[in-house]
C-alpha positions in Angstrom: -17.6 -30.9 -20.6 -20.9 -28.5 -21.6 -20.0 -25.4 -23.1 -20.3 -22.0 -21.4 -23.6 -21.7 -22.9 -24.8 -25.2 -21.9 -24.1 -23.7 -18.2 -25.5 -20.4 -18.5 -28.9 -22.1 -20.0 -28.6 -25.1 -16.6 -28.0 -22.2 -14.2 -30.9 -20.6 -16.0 -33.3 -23.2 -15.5 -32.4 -24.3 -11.9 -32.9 -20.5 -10.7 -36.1 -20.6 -12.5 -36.7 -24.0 -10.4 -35.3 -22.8 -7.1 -34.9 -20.0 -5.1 -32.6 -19.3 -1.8 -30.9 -22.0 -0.5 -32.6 -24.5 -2.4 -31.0 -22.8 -5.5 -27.7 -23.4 -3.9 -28.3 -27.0 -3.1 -29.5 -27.5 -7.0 -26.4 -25.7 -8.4 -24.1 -27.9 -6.0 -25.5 -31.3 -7.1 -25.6 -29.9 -10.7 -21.4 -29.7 -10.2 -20.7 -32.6 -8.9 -21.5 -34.1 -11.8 -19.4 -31.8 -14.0 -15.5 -32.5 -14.3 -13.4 -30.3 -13.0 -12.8 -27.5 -15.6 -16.7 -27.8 -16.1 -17.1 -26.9 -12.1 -14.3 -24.1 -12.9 -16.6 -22.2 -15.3 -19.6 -23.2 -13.7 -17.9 -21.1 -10.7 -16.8 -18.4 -13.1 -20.5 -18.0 -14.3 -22.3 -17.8 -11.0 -19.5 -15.0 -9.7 -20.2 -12.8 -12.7 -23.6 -13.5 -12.0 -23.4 -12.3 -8.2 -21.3 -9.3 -9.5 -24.0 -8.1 -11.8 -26.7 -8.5 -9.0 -24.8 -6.7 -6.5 -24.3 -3.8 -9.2 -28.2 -4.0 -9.9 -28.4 -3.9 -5.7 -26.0 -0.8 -5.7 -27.1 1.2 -8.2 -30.9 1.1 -6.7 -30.0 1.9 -3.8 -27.8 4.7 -4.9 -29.9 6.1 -6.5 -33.0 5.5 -3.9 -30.8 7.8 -1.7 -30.0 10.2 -4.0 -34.4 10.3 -4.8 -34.6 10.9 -0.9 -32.2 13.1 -1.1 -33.9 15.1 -3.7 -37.1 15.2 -2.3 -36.0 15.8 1.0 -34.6 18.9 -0.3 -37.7 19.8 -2.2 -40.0 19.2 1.1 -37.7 21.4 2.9 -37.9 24.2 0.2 -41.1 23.9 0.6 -41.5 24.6 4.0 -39.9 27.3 5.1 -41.4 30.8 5.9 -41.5 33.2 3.4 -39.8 36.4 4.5 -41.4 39.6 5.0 -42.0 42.1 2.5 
């Protein structure tokens, strides 16, 4: 069975190979040749993975809104007539 870090470096090199579905293919060929604790932490691996992406995902966009946000509230500063004097 490869270690943790034998899968972490195969994992790296088919997503440097492969994109999309293609990727997905690659990574399920890859485990059918593992046994089955290998396919265990090979599963373990690409979860955290997808974790970590859909942090990355989350936080952009959190924080695209909260630049919108911001800005919008800037722009509407900015606009308003002044009152008299």
């Amino acid at each position: 069975m490869p270690t943790r870090a034998e899968l972490e470096q195969r994992v790296d090199e088919l997503a440097d190979e492969h994109t999309g579905e293609a990727f997905a293919d690659a990574v399920r060929a890859y485990s059918e040749r593992l046994d089955e604790p290998g396919r265990e932490l090979l599963k373990a691996i690409l979860l955290k993975r997808a974790r970590t992406l859909e942090d990355a995902v989350g936080e952009r966009f959190e924080a695209k809104g909260w630049l919108r946000r911001t800005f919008g509230r800037m722009g509407d500063a900015t606009h308003r007539p002044r009152p008299p004097r």
